[in-house]
C-alpha positions as CSV (number, residue, x, y, z in Angstrom):
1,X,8.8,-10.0,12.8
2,X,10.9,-6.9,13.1
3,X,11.4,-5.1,16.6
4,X,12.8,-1.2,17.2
5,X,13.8,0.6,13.8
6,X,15.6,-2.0,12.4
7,X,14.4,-3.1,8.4
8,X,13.7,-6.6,7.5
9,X,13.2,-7.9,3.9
10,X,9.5,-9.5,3.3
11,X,8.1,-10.8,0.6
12,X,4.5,-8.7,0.1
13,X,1.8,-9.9,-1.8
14,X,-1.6,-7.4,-2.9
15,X,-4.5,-8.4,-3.8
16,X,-6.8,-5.4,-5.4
17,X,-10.5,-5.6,-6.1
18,X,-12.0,-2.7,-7.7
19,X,-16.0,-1.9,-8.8
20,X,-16.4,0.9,-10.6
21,X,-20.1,1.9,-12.9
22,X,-20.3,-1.9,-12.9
23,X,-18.0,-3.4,-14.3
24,X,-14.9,-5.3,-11.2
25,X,-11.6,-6.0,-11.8
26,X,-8.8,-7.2,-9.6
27,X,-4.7,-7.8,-9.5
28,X,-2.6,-9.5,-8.0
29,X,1.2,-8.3,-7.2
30,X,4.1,-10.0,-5.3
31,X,6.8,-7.8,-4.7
32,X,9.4,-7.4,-2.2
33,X,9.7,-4.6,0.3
34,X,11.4,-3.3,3.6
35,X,9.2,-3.7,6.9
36,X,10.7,-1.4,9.8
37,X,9.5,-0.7,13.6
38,X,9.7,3.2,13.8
39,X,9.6,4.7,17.4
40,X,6.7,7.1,15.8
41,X,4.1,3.9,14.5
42,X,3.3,0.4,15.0
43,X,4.9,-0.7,11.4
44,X,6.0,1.2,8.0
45,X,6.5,-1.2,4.8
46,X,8.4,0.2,1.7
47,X,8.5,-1.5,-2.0
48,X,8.4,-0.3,-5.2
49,X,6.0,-1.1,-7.7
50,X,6.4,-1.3,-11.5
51,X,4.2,1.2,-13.5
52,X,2.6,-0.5,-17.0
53,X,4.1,0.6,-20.2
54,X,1.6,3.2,-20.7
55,X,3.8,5.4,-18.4
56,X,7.4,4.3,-19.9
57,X,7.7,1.5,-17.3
58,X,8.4,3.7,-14.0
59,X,8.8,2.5,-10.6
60,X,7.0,3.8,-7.7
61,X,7.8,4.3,-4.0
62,X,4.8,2.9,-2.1
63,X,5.0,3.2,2.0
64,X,1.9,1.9,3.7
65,X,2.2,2.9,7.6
66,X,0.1,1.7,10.2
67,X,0.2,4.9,12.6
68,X,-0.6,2.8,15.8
69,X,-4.1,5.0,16.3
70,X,-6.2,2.5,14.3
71,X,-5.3,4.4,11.0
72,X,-3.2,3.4,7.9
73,X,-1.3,5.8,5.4
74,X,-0.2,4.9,1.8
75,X,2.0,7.1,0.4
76,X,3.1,6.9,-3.3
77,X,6.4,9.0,-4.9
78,X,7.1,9.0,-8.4
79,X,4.7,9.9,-11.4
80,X,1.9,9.3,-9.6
81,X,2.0,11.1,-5.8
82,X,-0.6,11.0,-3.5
83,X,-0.9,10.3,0.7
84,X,-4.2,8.9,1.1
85,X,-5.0,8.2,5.0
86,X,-7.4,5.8,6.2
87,X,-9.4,5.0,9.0
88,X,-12.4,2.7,9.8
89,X,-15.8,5.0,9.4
90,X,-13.4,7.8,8.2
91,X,-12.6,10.6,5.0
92,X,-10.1,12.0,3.6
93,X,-9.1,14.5,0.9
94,X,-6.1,14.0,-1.0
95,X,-4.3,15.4,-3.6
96,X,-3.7,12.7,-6.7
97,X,-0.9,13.9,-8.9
98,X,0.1,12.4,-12.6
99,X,1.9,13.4,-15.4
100,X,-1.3,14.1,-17.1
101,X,-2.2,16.6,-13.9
102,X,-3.8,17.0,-11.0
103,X,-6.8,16.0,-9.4
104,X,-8.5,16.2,-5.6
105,X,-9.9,12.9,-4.4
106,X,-12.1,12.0,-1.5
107,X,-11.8,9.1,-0.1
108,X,-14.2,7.3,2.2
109,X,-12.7,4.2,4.4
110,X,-15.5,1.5,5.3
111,X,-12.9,-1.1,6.9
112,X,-9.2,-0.4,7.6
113,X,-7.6,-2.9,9.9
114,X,-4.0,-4.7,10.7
115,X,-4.0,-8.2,11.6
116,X,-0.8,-9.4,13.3
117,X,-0.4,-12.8,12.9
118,X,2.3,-14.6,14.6
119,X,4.4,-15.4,11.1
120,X,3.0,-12.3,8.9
121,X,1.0,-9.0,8.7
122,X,-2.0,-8.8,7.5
123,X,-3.3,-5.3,6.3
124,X,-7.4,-4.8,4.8
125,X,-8.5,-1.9,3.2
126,X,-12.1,-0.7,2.3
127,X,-12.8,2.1,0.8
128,X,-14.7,3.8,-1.9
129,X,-13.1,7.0,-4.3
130,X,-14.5,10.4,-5.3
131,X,-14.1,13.1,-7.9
132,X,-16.2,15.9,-8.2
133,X,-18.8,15.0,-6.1
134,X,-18.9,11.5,-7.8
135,X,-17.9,7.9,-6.8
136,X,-14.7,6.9,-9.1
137,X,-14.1,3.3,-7.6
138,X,-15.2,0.6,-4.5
139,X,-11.7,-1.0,-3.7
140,X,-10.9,-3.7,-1.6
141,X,-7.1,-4.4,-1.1
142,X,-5.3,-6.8,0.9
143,X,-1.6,-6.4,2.1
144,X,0.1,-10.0,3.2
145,X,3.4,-9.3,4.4
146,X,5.9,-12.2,5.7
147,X,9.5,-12.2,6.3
148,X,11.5,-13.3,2.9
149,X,13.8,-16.5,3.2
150,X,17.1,-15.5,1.8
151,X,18.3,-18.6,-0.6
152,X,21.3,-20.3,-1.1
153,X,24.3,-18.0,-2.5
154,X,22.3,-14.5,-0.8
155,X,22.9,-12.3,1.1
156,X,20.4,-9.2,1.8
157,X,18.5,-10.3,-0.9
158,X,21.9,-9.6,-3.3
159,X,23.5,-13.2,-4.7
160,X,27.1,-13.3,-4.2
């Protein structure tokens, strides 16, 4: 996969598993994205992600870095902001803005690890979500990220 600070196209697929006052749910979403080597970390992925309709069908700016010290940062621009940082046996307090406002979150990381498999990335997180002194969530996500074949008639993704 990439090498130095050049950007390759992948294809990215998440799963999400959350728990929260008993009741779990989980997504799925396959999206394309940017994967670059940055002098600074081991690996920084870019895509954006496609808000519901409940928030007029915005896009997001998601970049999930592994900084190469055994933690991992997910950053998220648009109507929802927030940097939360994780690292196995770690916390972290973050700063969750909407459009609706703002809230402080604290975030406690049981498991945050890269895989680097010889034909893709593999990125786990584990982590549970607080509010006010109280747990919000349990989520489990799972980052696969591979290179993206470019088809017939493409180039960089664009059809010509």
């Amino acid at each position: 996969m990439t090498q130095n600070s050049e950007k390759e196209k992948v294809l990215v697929r998440i799963i999400n598993e959350q728990s929260a006052h008993g009741d779990t749910s989980s997504t799925e979403l396959i999206t394309t994205g940017f994967l670059e080597k940055p002098a600074n970390s081991a690996f920084r992925l870019r895509y954006d992600e496609i808000l519901g309709e409940d928030v007029r069908n915005t896009t997001s700016r998601v970049i999930l870095t592994d900084d190469g010290d055994g933690s991992i940062t997910v950053e998220r621009d648009g109507p929802f902001t927030m940097k939360m940082i994780f690292a196995t046996g770690g916390s972290h307090r973050c700063l969750y803005q909407t459009p609706y406002g703002e809230l402080w979150l604290h975030v406690r990381t049981a498991q945050a690890q890269t895989d680097y498999l010889p034909d893709r990335l593999r990125v786990f997180l584990d982590f549970e979500v607080f509010a006010e002194g109280s747990s919000i969530n349990k989520t489990k996500m799972t980052y696969f990220i591979k290179p993206r074949k470019v088809k017939r008639g493409e180039k960089d993704g664009k059809t010509i």
